[in-house]
C-alpha positions in Angstrom: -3.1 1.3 21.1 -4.6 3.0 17.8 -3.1 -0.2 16.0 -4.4 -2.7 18.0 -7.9 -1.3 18.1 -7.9 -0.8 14.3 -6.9 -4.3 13.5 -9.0 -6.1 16.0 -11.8 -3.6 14.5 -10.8 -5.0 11.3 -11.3 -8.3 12.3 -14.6 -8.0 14.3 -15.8 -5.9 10.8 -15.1 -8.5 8.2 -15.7 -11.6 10.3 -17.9 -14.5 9.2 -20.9 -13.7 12.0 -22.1 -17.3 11.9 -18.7 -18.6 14.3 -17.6 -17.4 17.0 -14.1 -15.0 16.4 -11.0 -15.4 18.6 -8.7 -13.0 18.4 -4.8 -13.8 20.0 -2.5 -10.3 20.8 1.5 -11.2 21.5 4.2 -9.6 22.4 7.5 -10.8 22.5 10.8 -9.8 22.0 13.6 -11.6 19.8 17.0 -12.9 19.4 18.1 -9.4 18.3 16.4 -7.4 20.9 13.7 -6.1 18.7 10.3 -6.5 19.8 7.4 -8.3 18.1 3.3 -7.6 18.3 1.6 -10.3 16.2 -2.7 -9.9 16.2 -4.2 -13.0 14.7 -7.8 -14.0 14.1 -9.2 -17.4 12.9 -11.6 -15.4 10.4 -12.4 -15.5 6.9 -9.5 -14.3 5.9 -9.3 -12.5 2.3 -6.9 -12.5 -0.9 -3.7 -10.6 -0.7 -3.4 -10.8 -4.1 -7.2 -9.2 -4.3 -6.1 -6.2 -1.8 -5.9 -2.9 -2.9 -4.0 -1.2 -0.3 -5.4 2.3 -1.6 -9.3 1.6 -1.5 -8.8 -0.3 1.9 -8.6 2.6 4.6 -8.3 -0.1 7.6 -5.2 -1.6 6.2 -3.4 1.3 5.3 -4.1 3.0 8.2 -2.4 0.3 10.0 0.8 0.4 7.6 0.5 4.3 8.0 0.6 3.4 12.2 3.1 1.3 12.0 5.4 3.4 9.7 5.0 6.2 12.1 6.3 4.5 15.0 9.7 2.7 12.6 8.1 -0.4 12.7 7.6 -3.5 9.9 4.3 -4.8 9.1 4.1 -8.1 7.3 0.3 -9.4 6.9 -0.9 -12.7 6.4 -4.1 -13.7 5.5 -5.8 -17.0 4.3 -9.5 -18.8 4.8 -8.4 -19.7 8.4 -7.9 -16.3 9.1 -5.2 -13.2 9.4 -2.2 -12.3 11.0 -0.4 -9.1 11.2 3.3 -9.2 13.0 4.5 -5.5 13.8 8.4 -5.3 14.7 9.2 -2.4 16.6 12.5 -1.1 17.6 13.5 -2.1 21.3 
């Protein structure tokens, strides 16, 4: 719950106010029985490459979240917005 609220957070705090957000939430499970939250937006976006995990308190929060509870975070972001896909053990 924390991880979802801090993400969607995220996304509501850095989105471009002049169009409207969407924000998708999945959960599914895969071949190997581990299961899979992905939280997408169609905002903004930002640069990876620009991030600086240590100054960004949202973003490391959620790593920190997601750490806690043995799962992997892989984030993607580009100008049609960002995706973060959590897997968590089954």
């Amino acid at each position: 719950g924390l991880i979802i609220t801090e993400i969607i957070t995220n996304s509501i705090k850095h989105s471009n106010s002049e169009k409207p957000l969407h924000v998708e939430i999945l959960l599914r499970k895969n071949e190997i029985s581990r299961n899979i939250l992905i939280i997408r937006d169609d905002g903004s976006g930002f640069d990876l490459d620009q991030l600086d995990v240590n100054k960004t308190l949202g973003i490391k929060l959620i790593q920190l979240l997601s750490k806690n509870i043995k799962g992997n975070l892989k984030l993607q972001s580009s100008d049609s917005g960002t995706s973060y896909e959590i897997t968590l053990p089954a």
